[in-house]
C-alpha positions in Angstrom: 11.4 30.7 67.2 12.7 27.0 66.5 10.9 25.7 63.7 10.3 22.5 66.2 8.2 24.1 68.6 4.8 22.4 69.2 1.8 24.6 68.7 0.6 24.2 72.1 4.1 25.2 73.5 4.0 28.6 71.5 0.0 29.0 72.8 1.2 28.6 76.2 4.4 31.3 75.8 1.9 33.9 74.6 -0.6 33.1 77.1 -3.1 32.2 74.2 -5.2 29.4 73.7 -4.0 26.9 71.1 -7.5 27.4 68.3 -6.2 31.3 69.3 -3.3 31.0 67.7 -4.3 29.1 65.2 -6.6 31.5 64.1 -4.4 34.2 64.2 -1.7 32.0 62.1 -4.7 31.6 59.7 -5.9 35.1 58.9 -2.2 36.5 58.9 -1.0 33.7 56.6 -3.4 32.5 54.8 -2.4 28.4 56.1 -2.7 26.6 59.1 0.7 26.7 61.5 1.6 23.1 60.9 1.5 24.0 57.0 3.8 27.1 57.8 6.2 25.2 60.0 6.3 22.6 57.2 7.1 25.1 54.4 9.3 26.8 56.7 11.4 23.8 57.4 11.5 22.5 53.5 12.6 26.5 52.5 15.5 26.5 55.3 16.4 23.2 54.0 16.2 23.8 50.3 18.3 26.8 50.8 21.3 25.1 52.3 21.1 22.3 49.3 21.4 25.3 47.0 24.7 26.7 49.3 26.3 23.0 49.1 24.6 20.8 51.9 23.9 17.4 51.1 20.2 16.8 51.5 20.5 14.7 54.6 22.7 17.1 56.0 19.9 20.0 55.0 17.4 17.7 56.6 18.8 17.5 59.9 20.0 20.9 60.1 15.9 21.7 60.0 14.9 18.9 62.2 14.1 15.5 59.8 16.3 12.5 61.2 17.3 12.2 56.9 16.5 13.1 53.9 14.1 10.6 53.5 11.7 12.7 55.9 12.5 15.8 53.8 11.5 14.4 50.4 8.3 13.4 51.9 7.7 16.3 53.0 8.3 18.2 49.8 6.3 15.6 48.0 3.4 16.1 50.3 3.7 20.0 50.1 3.4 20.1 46.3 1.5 16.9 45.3 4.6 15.1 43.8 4.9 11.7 44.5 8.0 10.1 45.7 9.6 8.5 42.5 9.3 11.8 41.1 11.9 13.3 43.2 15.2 11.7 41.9 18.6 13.7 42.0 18.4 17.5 42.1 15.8 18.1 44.7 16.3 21.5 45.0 16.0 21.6 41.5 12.7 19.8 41.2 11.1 21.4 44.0 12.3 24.9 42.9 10.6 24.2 39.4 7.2 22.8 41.0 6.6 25.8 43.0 6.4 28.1 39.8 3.6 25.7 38.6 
């Protein structure tokens, strides 16, 4: 599934309504489907930093116009706040998760 697919779009492939889905998301995963697209995205992203990508070229690749969008993102997902993020984001993201 692209990770750019609107909630309602994959509701109406399934034949489900949209809270359907979002309930099923929820008790499967434990977070809403916006906050698994989200994490999905930053992962796929994060991934190809660690294989070489620049992070604007990691961002697009997942569907942010830069990597301005992607630090957000990340920032937002684990309560950094931008300034925080400066050079290795990979880095800095990997060590916040383990917190």
């Amino acid at each position: 599934m692209s990770l750019m697919v609107p909630l309602t779009a994959v509701a109406a492939r399934h034949s489900m309504s949209k809270r359907h889905v979002e309930r099923i998301v929820k008790d499967n995963l434990g977070t809403s489907f916006v906050q698994w697209r989200t994490r999905r995205r930053l992962n796929l992203a994060l991934r190809r930093i660690r294989a070489g990508s620049t992070a604007a070229s990691a961002a697009r690749s997942v569907g942010y116009r830069g990597s301005d969008g992607l630090i957000r993102a990340a920032a937002r997902l684990i309560h950094l706040n931008r300034r925080e993020f400066s050079g290795d984001l990979a880095g800095i993201v990997r060590g916040s998760c383990r917190r």
